[in-house]
C-alpha positions as a Markdown table, in Angstrom:
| # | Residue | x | y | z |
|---|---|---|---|---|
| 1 | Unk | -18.8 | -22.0 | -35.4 |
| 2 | Unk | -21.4 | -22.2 | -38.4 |
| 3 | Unk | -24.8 | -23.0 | -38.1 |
| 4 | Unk | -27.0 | -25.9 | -39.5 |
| 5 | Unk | -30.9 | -25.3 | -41.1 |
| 6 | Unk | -32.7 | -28.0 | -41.3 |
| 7 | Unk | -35.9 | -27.8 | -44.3 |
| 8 | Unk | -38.4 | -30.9 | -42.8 |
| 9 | Unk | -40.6 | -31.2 | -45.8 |
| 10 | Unk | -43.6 | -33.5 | -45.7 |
| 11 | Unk | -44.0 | -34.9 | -49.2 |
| 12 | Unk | -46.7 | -37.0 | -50.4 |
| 13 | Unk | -45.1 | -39.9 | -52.6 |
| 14 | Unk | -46.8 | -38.4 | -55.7 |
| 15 | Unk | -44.8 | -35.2 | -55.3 |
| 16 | Unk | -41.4 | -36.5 | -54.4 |
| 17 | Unk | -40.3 | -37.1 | -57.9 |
| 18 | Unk | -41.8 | -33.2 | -58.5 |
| 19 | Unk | -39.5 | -31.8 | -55.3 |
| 20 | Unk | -36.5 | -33.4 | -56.6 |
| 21 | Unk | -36.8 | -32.1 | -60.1 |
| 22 | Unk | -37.4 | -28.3 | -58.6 |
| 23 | Unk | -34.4 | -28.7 | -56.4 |
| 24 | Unk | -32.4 | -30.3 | -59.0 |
| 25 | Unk | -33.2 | -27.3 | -61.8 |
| 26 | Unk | -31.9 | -24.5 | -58.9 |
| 27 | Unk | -28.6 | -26.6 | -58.7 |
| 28 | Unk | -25.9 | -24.3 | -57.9 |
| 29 | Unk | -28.7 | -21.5 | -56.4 |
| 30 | Unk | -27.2 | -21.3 | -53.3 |
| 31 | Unk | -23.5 | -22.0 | -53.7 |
| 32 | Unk | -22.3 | -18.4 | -54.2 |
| 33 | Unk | -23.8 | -16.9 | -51.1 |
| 34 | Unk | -21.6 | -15.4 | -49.1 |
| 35 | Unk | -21.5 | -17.3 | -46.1 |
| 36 | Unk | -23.0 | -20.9 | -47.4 |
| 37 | Unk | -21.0 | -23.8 | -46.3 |
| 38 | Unk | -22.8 | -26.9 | -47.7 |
| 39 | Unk | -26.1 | -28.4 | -48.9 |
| 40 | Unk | -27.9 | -31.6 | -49.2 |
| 41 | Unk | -31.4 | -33.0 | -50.3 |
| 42 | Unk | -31.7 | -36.0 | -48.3 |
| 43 | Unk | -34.6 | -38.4 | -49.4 |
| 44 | Unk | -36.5 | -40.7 | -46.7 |
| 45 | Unk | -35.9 | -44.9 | -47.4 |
| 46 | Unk | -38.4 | -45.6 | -45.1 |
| 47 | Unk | -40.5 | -44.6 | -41.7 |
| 48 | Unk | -41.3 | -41.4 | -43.1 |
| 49 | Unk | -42.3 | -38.9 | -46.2 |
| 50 | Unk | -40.0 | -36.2 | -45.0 |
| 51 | Unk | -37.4 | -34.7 | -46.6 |
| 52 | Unk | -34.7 | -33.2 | -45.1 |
| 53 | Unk | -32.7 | -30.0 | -46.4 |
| 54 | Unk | -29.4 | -29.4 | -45.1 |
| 55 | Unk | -28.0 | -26.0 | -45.5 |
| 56 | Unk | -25.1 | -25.1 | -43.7 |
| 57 | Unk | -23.8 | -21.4 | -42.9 |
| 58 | Unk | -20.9 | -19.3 | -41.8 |
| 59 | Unk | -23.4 | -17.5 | -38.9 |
| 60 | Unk | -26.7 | -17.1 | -38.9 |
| 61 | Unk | -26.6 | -13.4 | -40.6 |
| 62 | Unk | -25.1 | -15.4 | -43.8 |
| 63 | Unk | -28.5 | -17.4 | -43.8 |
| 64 | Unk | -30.2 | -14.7 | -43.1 |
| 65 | Unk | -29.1 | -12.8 | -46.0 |
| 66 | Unk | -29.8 | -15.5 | -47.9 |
| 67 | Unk | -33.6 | -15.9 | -46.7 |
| 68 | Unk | -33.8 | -12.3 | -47.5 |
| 69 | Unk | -32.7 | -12.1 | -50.7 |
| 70 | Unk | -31.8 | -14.7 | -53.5 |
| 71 | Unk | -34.3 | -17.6 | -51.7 |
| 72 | Unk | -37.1 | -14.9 | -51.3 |
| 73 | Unk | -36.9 | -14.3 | -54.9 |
| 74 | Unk | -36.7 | -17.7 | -56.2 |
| 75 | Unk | -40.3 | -18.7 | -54.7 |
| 76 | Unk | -41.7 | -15.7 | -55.5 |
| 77 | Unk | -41.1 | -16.4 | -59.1 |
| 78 | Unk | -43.6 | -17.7 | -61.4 |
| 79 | Unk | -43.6 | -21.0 | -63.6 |
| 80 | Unk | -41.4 | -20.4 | -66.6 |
| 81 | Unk | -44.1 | -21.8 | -69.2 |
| 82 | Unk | -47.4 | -20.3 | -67.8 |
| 83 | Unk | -46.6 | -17.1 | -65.6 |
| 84 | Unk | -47.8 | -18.9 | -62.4 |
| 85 | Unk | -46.4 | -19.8 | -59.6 |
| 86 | Unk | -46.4 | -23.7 | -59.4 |
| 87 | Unk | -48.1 | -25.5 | -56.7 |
| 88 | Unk | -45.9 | -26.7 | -53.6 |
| 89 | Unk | -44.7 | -30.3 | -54.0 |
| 90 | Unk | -44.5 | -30.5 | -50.1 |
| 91 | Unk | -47.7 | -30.8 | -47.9 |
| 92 | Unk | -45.8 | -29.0 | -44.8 |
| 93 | Unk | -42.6 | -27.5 | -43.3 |
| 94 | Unk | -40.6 | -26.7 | -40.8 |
| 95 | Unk | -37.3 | -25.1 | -40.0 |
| 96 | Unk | -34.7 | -26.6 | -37.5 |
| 97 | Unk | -31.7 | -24.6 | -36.5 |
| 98 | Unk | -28.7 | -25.9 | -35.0 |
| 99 | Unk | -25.2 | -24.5 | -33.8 |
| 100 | Unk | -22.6 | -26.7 | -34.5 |
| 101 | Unk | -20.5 | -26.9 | -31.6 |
| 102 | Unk | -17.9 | -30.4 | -32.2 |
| 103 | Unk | -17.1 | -31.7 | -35.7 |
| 104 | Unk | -14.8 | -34.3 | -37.7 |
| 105 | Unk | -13.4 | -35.5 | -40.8 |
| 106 | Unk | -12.2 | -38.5 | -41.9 |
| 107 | Unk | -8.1 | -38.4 | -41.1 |
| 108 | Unk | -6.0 | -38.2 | -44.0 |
| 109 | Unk | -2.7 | -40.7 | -44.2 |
């Protein structure tokens, strides 16, 4: 079965418009790996500044190869205007991995 990673990022409320904008100008980044599944940038309503980024994978050696490759690349990039690499919009992180062992979807009539 595939695997779930879970992105926690802490964001400070000053930087959460920032994260969304970087996420939402790398749209499509991830989709033609092989071995990607699904993606979502959830955004906390309340209790908390963390985000969560769901990625999920064929096997781990699909996120692997991603990690590796097109995601290493992408933050070692520099800001398109000034050459630099922005500053981080998120104060912290941390990775959670998950197997996915049951699943549903709604039934279809």
């Amino acid at each position: 079965m595939s695997v779930v990673k879970i992105n926690v990022l802490a964001v400070p409320a000053e930087q959460r418009e920032t994260l969304e904008k970087r996420f939402a100008s790398r749209a499509h980044a991830v989709e033609s790996s092989d071995g990607f599944e699904w993606f979502e940038l959830l955004r906390p309503l309340e209790g908390t500044d963390n985000y969560l980024v769901y990625t999920r994978w064929r096997d781990e050696d699909s996120f692997q190869a991603w990690m590796e490759g097109p995601m290493k690349a992408a933050h070692q990039g520099g800001d398109a205007q000034g050459g630099e690499r922005s500053r981080p919009a998120a104060s912290g992180s941390t990775l959670w991995s998950f197997e996915v062992v049951q699943q549903a979807a709604p039934a279809r009539p």
